[in-house]
C-alpha positions, 0 to 999 in steps of 0.5 A, spaced: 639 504 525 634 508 522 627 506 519 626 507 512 619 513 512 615 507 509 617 503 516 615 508 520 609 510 517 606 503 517 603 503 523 596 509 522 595 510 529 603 511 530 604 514 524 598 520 526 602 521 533 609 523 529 611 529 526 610 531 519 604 526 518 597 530 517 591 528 520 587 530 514 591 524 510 589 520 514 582 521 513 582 522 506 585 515 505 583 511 511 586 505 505 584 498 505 579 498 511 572 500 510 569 508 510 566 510 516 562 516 519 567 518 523 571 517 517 567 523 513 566 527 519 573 528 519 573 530 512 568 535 513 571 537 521 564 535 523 561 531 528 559 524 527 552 524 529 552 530 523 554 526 518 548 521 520 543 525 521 544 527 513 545 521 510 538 519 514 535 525 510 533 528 518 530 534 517 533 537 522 539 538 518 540 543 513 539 542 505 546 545 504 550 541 510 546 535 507 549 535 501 556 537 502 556 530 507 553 526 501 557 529 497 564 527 502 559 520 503 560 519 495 567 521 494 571 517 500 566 511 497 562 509 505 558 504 505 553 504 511 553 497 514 547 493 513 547 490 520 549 496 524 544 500 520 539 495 523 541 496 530 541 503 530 534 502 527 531 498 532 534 503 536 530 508 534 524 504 534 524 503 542 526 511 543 519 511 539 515 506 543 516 511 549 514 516 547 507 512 543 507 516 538 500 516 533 500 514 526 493 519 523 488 515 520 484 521 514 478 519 512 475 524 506 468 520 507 460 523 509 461 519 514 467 520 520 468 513 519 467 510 513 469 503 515 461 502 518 458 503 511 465 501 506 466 492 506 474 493 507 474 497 513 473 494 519 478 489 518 483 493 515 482 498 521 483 492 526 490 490 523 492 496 522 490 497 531 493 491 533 499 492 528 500 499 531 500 497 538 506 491 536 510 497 534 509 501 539 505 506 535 496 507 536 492 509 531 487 515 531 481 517 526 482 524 522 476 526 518 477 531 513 469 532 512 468 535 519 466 542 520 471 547 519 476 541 517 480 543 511 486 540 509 491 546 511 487 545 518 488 538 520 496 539 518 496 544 524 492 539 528 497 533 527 503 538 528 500 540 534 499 533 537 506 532 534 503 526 529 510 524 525 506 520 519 499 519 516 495 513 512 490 516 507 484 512 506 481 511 500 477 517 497 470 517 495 472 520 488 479 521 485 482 527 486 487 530 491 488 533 499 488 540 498 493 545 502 495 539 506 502 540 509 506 533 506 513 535 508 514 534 515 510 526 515 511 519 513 505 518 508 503 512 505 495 511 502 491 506 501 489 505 493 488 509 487 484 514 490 489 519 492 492 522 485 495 528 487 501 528 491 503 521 488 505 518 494 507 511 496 501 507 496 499 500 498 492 496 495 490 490 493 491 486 486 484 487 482 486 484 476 489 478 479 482 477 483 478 479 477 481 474 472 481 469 478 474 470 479 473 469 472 477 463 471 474 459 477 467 460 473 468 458 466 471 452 469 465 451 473 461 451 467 459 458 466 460 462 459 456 468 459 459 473 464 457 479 466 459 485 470 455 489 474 460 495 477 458 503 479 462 508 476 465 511 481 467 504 484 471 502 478 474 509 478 476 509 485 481 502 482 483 507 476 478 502 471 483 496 474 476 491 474 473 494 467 480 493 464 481 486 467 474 484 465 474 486 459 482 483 457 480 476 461 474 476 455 479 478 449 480 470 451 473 467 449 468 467 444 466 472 441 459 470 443 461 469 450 463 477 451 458 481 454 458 488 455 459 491 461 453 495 466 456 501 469 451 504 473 452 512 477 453 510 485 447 514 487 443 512 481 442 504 481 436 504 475 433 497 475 429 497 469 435 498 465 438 493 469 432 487 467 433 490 460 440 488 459 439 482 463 434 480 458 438 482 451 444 479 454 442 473 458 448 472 463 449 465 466 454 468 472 454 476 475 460 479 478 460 485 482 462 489 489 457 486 493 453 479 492 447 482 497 446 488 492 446 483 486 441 478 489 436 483 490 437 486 483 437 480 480 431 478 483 427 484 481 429 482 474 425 476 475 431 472 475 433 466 481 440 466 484 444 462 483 439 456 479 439 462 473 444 467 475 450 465 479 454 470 483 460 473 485 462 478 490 469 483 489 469 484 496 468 479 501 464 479 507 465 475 513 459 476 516 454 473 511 459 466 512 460 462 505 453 465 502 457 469 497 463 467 492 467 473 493 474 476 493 477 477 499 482 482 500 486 481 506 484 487 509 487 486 515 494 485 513 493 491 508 491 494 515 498 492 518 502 492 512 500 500 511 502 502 519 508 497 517 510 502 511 509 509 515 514 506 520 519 504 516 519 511 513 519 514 520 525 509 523 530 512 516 528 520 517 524 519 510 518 525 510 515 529 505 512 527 498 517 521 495 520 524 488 519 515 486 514 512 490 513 505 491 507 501 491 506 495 495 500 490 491 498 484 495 495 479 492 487 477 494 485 471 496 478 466 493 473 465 498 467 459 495 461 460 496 453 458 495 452 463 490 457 459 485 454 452 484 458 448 479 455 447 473 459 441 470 467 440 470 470 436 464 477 434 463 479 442 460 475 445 466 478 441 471 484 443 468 483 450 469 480 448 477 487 445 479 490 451 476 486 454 481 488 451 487 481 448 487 481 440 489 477 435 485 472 430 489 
């Protein structure tokens, strides 16, 4: 007895051998099994490793055969398997620890490396080398301030050397790179500094270490803050500490709000320091660093901390527990930007983001002499154990 055609046809793999089935049906509609690659690759008479390349967005592959795949990948409703994608990732990850590929690390400072004179950078440079060297990476310092660099010079450079991704560091002032070739590279920055291109950037949480930081000394006791920042310091974090300063203050009296001193980088003027420090008579001074406000605080007649306590925005492991500060977590911001620029190598994924992404890492309290308690009530103690501070 002859089979009916929907018996005969049951069977995919028997029926794609018999007379009078086309192939290409069979691609179109591969039915309730999931799509493949190999899948969209029939559709489009292709091979399979085409297909891949597009949808990883591999520069290798034209921007007209790209979207024809995406549109195919789109149409037939492929899915990637997440746990598959994971292999071929690693997969690729090995392939690059071969070849020890290097990750740029562009500096724009006077100096060729910023990290001897700038409080973050020493570890962040330490946790970006040892997590480079886990992923089989190196990292090397570029510094654009070298003469005869430019931004369209060192572009041939790391193409030269076959550099395939880029950490920006912070820029003394915001602004951009100009005539630097983005296209080819995974680039990640570090900061606000970098204005233009927008590209994908990890940073720190200033308005959570700044309202932290004046959390901890109304509930030590002091009610007259005050904040002594630079200019140029409190642009670099587009006014992230001048803004969450003066938030935080819109929470106390109105007696207990001081106005801020922004002084110019280059240009500290201590006698209008000691006069704003006379009119305002602050109990506590936040700042970038504790050793600076000490010697302006001294030179203002004032004793650190009996009269004026301290607190430091940047944290310094060398001078142990001298200065209450807000620690960074430079290290792990270190590995964390070599961490994104490979995830950006391991999917194909270069050039200017058209929806950057920022990373903010939340900072960590460091204690220190230079914050003494004053008193600690019922209200206060409140606050501290907010805080994560333990009451003996």
């Amino acid at each position: 007895m002859r089979s009916s055609p929907s018996r005969r046809n049951a069977n995919p793999a028997k029926a794609a051998s018999e007379p009078g089935v086309a192939r290409e049906n069979l691609a179109e509609k591969p039915g309730d099994r999931p799509v493949t690659l190999h899948d969209v690759a029939r559709r489009l008479h292709c091979s399979t490793a085409t297909v891949s390349m597009a949808l990883r967005g591999d520069p290798r592959v034209s921007v007209e055969t790209r979207r024809r795949v995406e549109a195919a990948a789109e149409e037939l409703g492929y899915r990637p398997n997440p746990l598959v994608a994971a292999l071929m990732r690693q997969k690729r990850e090995r392939s690059y620890r071969k070849l020890n590929l290097t990750i740029g690390l562009v500096t724009n400072h006077a100096a060729p490396s910023p990290w001897k004179q700038w409080l973050m950078y020493p570890d962040l440079v330490a946790g970006a080398n040892q997590r480079a060297d886990e992923r089989g990476y190196r990292v090397e310092e570029f510094w654009l301030g070298d003469p005869g660099m430019s931004g369209a010079r060192l572009s041939q450079i790391l193409a030269w050397r076959n550099v395939p991704g880029v950490i920006f560091c912070s820029l003394p002032m915001p602004g951009e790179v100009s005539d630097f070739d983005f296209s080819r590279l995974a680039c990640v920055t570090l900061g606000y500094s970098l204005e233009t291109p927008r590209l994908h950037r990890i940073t720190s949480n200033h308005r959570q270490g700044m309202h932290e930081a004046m959390d901890r000394a109304r509930a030590f006791g002091y009610r007259r803050i005050g904040l002594v920042i630079s200019r140029e310091a409190d642009e670099r974090v587009v006014h992230l500490w001048s803004g969450s300063f003066l938030s935080k203050q819109l929470q106390f009296p109105e007696p207990e709000r001081l106005p801020i001193f922004l002084f110019p980088e280059s240009n500290f003027d201590q006698k209008s320091f000691s006069r704003w420090r006379r009119k305002w008579r602050p109990d506590i001074v936040i700042g970038s660093q504790g050793e600076f406000l000490s010697e302006a605080l001294a030179a203002a007649g004032a004793s650190v901390p009996k009269q004026t306590a301290i607190i430091s925005l940047f944290h310094r492991p060398d001078l142990q527990d001298r200065y209450a500060s807000i620690d960074h977590n430079a290290g792990v911001i270190g590995a964390a930007l070599v961490d994104f620029v490979v995830d950006l190598l391991n999917r194909n994924d270069r050039g200017t983001p058209a929806f950057p992404e920022t990373r903010i890492f939340d900072t960590i309290w460091r204690d220190g002499w230079s914050l003494p308690r004053k008193e600690i009530g019922k209200a206060n103690a409140a606050v501290l154990s907010n805080c994560g501070i333990e009451i003996k």
